[in-house]
VEXTIDO-945057 format. One line per field, with one value per residue (C-alpha): chain; residue number from 1; x, y, z; residue in one letter. Coordinates in nm, 2 decimals, padded with zeros to 4 digits. Example, Ala and Ser with C-alpha at 12.3 -4.5 7.8 and 13.67 -1.06 7.14 Angstrom:
<rs>
chain = c(A, A) .
n = c(1, 2) .
x = c(01.23, 01.37) .
y = c(-00.45, -00.11) .
z = c(00.78, 00.71) .
res = c(A, S) .
</rs>
This chain:
<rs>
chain = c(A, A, A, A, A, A, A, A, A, A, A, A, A, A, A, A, A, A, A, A, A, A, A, A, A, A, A, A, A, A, A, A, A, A, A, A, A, A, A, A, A, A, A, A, A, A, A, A, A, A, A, A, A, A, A, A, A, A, A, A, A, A, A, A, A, A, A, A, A, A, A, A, A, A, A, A, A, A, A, A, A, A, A, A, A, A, A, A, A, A, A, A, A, A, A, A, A, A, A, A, A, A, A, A, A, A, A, A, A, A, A, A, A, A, A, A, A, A, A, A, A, A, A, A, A, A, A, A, A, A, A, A, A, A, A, A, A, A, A, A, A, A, A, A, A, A, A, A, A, A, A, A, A, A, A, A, A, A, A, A, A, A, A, A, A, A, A, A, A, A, A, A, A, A, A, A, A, A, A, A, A, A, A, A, A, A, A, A, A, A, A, A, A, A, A, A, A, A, A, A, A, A, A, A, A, A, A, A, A, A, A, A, A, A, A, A, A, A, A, A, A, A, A, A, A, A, A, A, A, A, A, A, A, A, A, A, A, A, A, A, A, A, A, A, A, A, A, A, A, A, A, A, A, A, A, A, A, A, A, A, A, A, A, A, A, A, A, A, A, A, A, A, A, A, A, A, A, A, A, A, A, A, A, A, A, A, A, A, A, A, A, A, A, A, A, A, A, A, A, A, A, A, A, A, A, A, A, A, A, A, A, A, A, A, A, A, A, A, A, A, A, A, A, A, A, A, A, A, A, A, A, A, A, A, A, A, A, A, A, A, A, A, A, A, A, A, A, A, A, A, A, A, A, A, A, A, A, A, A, A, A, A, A, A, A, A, A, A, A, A, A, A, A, A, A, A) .
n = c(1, 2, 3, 4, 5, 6, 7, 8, 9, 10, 11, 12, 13, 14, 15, 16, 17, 18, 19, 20, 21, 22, 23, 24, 25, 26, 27, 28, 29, 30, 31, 32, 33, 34, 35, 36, 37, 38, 39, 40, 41, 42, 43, 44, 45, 46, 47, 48, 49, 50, 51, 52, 53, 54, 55, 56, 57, 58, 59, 60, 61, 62, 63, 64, 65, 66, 67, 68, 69, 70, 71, 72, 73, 74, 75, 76, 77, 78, 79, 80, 81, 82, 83, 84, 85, 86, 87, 88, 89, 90, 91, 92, 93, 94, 95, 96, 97, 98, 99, 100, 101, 102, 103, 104, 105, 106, 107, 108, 109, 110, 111, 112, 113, 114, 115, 116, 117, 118, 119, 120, 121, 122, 123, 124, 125, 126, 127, 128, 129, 130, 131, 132, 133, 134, 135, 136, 137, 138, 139, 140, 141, 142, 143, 144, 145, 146, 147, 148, 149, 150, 151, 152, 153, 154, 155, 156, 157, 158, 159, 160, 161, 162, 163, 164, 165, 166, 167, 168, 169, 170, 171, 172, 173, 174, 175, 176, 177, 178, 179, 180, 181, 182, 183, 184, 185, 186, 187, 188, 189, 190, 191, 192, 193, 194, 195, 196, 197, 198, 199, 200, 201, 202, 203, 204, 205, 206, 207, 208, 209, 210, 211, 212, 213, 214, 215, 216, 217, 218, 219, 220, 221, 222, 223, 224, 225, 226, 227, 228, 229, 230, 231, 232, 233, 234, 235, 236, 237, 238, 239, 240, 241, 242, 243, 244, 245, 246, 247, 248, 249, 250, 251, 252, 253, 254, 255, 256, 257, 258, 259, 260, 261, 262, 263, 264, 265, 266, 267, 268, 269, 270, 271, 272, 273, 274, 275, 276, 277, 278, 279, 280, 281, 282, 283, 284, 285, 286, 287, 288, 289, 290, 291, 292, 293, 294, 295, 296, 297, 298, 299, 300, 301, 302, 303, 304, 305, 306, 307, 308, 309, 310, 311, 312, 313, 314, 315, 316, 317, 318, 319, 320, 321, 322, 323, 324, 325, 326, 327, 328, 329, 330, 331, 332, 333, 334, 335, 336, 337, 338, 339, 340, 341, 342, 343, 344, 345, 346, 347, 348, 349, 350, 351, 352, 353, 354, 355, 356, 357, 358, 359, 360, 361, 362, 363, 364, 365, 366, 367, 368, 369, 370, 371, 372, 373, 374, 375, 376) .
x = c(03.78, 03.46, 03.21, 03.50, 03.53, 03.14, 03.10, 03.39, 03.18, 02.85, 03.04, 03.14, 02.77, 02.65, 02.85, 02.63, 02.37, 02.58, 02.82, 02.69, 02.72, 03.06, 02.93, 02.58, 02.56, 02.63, 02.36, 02.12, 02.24, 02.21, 01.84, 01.80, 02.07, 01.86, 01.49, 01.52, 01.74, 01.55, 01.66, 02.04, 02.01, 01.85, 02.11, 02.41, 02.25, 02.28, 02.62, 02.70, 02.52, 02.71, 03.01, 02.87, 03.01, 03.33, 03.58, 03.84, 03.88, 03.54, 03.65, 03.74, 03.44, 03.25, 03.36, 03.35, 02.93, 02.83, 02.99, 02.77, 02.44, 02.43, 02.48, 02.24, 02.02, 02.08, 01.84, 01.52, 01.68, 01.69, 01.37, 01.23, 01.40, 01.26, 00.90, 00.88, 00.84, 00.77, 00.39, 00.44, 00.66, 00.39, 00.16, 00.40, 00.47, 00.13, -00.09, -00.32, -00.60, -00.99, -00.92, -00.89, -00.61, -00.50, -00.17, 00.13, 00.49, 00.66, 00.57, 00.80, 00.56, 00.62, 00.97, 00.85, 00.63, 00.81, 00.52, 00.19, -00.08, -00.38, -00.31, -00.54, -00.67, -00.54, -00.67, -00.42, -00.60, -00.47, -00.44, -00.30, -00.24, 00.04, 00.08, 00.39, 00.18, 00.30, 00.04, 00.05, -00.11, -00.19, -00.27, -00.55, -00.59, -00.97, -01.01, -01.18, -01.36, -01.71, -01.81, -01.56, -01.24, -00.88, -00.64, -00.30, -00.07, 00.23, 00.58, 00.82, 01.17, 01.45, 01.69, 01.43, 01.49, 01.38, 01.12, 00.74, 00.39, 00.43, 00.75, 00.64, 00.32, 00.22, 00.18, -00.04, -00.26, -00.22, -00.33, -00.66, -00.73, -00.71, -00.99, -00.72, -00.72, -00.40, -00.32, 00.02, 00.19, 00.34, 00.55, 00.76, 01.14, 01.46, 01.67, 01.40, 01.18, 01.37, 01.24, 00.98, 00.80, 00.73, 00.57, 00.34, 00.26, 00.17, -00.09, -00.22, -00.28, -00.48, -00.65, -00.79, -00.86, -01.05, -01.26, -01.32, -01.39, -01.71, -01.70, -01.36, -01.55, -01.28, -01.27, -01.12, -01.06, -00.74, -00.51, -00.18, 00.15, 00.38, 00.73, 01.02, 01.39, 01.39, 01.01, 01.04, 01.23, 00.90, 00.63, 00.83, 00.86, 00.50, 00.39, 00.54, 00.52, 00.18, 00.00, -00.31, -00.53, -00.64, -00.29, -00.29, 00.05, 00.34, 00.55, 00.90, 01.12, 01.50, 01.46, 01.71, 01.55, 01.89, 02.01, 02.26, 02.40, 02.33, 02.57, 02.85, 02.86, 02.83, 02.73, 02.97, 03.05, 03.07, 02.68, 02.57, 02.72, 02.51, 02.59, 02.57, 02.22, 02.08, 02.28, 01.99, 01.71, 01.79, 01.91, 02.30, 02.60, 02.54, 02.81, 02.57, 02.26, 02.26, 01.93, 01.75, 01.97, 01.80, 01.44, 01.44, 01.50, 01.25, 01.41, 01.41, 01.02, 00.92, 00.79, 00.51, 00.22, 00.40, 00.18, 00.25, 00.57, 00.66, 01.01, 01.20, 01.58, 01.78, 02.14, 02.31, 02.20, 02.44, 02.26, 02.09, 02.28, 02.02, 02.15, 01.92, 01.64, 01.84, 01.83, 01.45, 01.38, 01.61, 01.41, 01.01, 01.15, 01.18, 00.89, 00.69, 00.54, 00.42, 00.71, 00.86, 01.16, 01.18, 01.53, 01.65, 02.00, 02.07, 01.78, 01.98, 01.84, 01.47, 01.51, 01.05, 01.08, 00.94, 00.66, 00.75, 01.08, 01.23, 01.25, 00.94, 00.71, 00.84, 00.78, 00.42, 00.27, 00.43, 00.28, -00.05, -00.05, 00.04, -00.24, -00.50, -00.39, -00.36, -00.69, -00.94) .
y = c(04.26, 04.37, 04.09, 03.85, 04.03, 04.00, 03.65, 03.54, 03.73, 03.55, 03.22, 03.28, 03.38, 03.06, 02.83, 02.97, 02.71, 02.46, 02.57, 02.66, 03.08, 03.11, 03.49, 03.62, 03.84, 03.61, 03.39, 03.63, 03.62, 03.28, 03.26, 03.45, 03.28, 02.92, 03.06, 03.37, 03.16, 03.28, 03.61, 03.50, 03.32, 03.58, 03.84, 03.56, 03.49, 03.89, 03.90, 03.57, 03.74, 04.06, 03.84, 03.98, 04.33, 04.24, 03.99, 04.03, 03.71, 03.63, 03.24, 03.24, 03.48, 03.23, 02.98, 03.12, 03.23, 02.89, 02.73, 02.97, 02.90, 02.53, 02.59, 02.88, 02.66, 02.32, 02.39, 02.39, 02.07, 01.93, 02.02, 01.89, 01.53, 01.52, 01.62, 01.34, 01.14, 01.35, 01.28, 00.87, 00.95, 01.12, 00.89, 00.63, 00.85, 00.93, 00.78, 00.87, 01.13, 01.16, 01.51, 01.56, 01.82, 02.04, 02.13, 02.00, 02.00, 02.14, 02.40, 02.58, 02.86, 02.96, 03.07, 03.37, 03.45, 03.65, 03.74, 03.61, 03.82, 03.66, 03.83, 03.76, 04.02, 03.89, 04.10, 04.11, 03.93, 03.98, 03.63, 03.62, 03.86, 03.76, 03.84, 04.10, 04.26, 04.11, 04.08, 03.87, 03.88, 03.66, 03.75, 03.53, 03.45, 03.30, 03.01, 03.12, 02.79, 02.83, 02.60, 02.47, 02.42, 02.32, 02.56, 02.58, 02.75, 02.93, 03.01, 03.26, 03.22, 03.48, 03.27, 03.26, 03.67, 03.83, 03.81, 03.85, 03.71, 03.90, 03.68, 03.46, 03.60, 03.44, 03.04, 03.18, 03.35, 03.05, 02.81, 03.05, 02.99, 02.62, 02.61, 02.61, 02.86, 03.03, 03.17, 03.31, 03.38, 03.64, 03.49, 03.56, 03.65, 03.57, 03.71, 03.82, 03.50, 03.18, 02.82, 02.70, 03.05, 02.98, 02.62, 02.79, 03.06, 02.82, 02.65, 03.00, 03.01, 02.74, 02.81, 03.12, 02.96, 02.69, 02.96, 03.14, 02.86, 02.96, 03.34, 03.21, 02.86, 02.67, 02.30, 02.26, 01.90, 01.99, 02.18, 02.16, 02.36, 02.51, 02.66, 02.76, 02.77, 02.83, 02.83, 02.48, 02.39, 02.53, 02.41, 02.02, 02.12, 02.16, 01.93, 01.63, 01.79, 01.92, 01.57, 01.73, 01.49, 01.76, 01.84, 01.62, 01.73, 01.92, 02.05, 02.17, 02.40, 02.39, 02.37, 02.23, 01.95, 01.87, 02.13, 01.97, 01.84, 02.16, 02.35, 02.07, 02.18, 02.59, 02.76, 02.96, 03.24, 03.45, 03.40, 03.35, 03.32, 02.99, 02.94, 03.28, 03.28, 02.92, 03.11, 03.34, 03.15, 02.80, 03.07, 02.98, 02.77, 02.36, 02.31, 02.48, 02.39, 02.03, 01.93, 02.24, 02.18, 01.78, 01.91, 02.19, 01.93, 01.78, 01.48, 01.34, 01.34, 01.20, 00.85, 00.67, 00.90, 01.20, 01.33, 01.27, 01.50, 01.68, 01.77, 02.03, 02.12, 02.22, 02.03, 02.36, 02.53, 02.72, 02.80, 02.47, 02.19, 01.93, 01.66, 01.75, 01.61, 01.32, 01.25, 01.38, 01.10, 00.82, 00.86, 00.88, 00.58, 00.40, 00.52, 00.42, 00.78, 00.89, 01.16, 01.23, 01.46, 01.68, 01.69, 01.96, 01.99, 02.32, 02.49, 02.75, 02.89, 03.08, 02.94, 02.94, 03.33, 03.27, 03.06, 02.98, 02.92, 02.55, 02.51, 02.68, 02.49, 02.18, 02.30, 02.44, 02.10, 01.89, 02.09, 02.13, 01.72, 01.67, 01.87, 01.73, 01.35, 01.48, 01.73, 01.63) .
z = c(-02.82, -02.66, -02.82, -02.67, -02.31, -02.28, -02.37, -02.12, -01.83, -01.99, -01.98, -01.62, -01.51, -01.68, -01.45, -01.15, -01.37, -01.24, -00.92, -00.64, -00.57, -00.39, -00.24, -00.15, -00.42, -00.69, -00.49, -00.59, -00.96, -00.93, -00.89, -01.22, -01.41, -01.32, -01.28, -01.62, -01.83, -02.11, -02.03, -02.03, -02.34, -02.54, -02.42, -02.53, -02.87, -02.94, -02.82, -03.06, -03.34, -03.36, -03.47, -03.84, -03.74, -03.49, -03.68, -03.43, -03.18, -03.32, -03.32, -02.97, -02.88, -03.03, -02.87, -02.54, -02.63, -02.75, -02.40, -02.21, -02.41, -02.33, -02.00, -01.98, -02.12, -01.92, -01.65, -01.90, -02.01, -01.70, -01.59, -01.87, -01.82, -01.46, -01.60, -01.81, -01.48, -01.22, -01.19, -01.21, -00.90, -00.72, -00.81, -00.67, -00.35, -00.27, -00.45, -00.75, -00.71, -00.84, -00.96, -01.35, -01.42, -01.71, -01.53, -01.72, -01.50, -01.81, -02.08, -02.32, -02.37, -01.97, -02.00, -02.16, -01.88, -01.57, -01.33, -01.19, -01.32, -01.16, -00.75, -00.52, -00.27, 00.06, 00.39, 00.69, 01.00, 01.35, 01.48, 01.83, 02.13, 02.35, 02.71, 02.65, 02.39, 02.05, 01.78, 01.51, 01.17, 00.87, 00.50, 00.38, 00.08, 00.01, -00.20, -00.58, -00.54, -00.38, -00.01, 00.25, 00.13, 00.27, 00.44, 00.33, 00.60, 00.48, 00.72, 00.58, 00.57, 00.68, 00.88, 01.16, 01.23, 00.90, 00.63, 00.71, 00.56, 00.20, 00.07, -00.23, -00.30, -00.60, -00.51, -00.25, -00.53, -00.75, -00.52, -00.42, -00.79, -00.76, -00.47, -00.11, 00.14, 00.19, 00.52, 00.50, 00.90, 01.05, 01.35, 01.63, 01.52, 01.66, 01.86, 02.07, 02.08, 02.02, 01.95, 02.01, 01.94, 01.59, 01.60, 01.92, 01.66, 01.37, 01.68, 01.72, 01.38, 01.36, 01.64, 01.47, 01.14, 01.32, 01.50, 01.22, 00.98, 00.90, 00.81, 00.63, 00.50, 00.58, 00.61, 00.97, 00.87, 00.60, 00.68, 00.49, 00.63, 00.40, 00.49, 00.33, 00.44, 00.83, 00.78, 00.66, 01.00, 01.16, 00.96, 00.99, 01.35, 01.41, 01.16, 01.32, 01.70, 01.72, 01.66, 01.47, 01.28, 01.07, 00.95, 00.61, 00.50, 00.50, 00.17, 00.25, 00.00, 00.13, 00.48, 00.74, 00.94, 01.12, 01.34, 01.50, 01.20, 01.04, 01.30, 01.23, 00.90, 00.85, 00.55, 00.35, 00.54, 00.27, 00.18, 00.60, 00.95, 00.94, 01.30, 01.46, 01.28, 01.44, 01.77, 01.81, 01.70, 01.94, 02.25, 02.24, 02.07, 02.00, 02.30, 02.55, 02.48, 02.27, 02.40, 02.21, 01.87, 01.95, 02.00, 01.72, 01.47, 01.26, 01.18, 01.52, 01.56, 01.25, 01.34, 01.14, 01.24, 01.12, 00.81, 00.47, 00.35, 00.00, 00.02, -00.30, -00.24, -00.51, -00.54, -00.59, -00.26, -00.12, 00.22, 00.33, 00.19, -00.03, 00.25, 00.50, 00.21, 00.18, 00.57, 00.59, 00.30, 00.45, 00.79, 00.65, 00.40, 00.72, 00.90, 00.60, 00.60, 00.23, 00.10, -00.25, -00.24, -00.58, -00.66, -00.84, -00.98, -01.07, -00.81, -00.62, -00.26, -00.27, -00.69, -00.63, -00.67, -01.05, -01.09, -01.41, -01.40, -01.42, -01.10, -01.04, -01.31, -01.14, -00.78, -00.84, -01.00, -00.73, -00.52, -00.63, -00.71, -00.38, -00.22, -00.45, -00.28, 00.13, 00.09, -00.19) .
res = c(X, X, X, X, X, X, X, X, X, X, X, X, X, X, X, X, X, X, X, X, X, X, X, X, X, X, X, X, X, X, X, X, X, X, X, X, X, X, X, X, X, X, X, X, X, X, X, X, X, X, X, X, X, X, X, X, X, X, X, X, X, X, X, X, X, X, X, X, X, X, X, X, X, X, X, X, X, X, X, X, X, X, X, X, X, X, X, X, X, X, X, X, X, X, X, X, X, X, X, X, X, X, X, X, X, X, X, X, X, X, X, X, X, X, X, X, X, X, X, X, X, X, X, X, X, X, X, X, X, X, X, X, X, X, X, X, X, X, X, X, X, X, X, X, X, X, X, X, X, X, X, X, X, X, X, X, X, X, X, X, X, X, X, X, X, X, X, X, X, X, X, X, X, X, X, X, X, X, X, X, X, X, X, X, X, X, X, X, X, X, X, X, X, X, X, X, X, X, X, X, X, X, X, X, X, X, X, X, X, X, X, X, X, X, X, X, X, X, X, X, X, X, X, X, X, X, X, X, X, X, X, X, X, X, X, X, X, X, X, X, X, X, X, X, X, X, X, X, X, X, X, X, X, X, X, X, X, X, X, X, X, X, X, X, X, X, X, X, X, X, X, X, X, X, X, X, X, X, X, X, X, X, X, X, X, X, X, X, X, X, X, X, X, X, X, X, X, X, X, X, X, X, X, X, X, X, X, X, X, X, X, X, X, X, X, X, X, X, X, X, X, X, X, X, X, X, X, X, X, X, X, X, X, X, X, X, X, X, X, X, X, X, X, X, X, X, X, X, X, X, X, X, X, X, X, X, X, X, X, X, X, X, X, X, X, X, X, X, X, X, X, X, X, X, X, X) .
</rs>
């Protein structure tokens, strides 16, 4: 009876592989389920095993523990299915690059690996000064490449009140390895500053870097924002907004680039108050203030100069819905601007937090392909 009781609560965790989380903590357990499934499998191949030893309801324990295993292991399968293709479409999207590139999108061995080793030492640099005395800092993360190289900008998530410059470390270290620049931002948090604190922060920031350039040896001419969840809405926002000929692209991971669609259609309560959260970053409900739901949004200011835009939203988010990718991709296909959106079925909310995940194998090349064609 126990081998049986297990495997029915295995088999329920392995449909967050392909439901979305219907509470925030199972959210969480999502991420793993998707982004560890090694983990999950291993642990349902022991329980299947010990049918030797427990003959009681072993066929419907078995049963019960095969069902779970195909779905625990259904998002290496479908990552693997979109890797087969996945750098033909960036070539398509963007074009092909001069770099030569051992970096496959895929790779079995991976799954076995469950932290970035190779950290790079990133000092905290005070940024900007503000008038009422806020400070801001940024964690730089120098490029392991020698000369001027490229600047990649990084903006937190947090639902626009939470979350600070050390979230995701380790693309920021990976991508020092590869020869960019990584400034990560510290930024002005709601309630107490509202939009558009953030994208005047992310100016600041460059403002800095370009000061700086040459103690930093940064190449003033490629810069490259980076945001995730609400950071996404403010690294789009600026990105399309700040008109900066030196900003070569922006990469987006499940951000909302709708917000007045995005307040039409709340999130599940049960994970966030969706509204009460865009409440006190945009200064007040959609029925008071339209016109700063309008000018927070991304999508309405992307226009054919905007700069060339990676987009990766999982279908299974359960915080930003994957349709504000579709709507991003539907307006820069008829802008003409450059964009690929990676589309990932089974990707959950914050699903990057393991580099070598499936989600996160996939995410990293497109990334790194992507800045190799805007910066190289």
């Amino acid at each position: 009876m126990i081998r049986l009781i297990i495997l029915i609560i295995l088999l329920l965790i392995s449909l967050l592989a392909v439901f979305r989380a219907p509470a925030y903590h199972l959210w969480l357990l999502s991420i793993g389920v998707t982004e560890f499934p090694v983990v999950f499998v291993s642990g349902t191949i022991l329980v299947l095993a010990s049918g030797f030893w427990f003959s009681k309801y072993q066929l419907p324990g078995t049963v019960a523990g095969l069902m779970a295993l195909v779905l625990f292991l259904s998002p290496i399968f479908r990552s693997y299915l979109i890797s087969r293709h996945l750098k033909t479409d960036l070539v398509q999207a963007f074009g092909q690059d001069d770099l030569k590139s051992d970096i496959q999108p895929f790779s079995w061995g991976k799954f076995f690996i469950f932290s970035f080793k190779d950290t790079v030492s990133a000092p905290s640099l005070n940024y900007v000064s503000y008038a009422d005395g806020k400070q801001l800092s940024l964690d730089f993360y120098p490029s392991q490449l020698p000369g001027k190289q490229p600047c990649i900008i990084v903006v937190h998530g947090g639902s626009w009140a939470g979350g600070d410059s050390k979230q995701l470390p380790d693309l920021n270290s990976y991508l020092a390895h590869k020869g960019y620049h990584v400034a990560s931002i510290n930024y002005r948090l709601a309630p107490k500053y509202q939009t558009p604190a953030p994208v005047e922060d992310i100016k600041e920031a460059m403002r800095y870097l370009r000061t700086h350039a040459d103690e930093l040896h940064i190449d003033t001419t490629k810069f490259v924002l980076l945001g995730r969840s609400a950071g996404s809405q403010i690294a789009l926002l600026a990105a399309y907004t700040l008109h900066d000929p030196d900003l070569k692209g922006v990469i987006e991971f499940y951000g909302p680039v709708d917000m007045v669609w995005g307040y039409s259609i709340p999130s599940n309560p049960l994970i966030m108050d969706s509204r009460k959260v865009m409440n006190d970053y945009v200064g007040g409900t959609y029925a008071e203030i339209p016109q700063k739901y309008h000018d927070c949004s991304p999508l309405f200011f992307a226009d054919k100069n905007s700069p060339p835009t990676l987009m990766i939203h999982g279908s299974n988010d359960p915080l930003v819905t994957y349709i504000h990718a579709i709507k991003l991709s539907a307006k820069l296909s008829d802008c003409k601007v450059p964009h690929y959106w990676l589309n990932l079925p089974w990707a959950t909310h914050g699903f990057d937090y393991n580099l070598y995940g499936p989600g996160g194998q996939l995410s990293t090349f497109a990334v790194e392909q992507f800045l190799n064609r805007v910066t190289k």
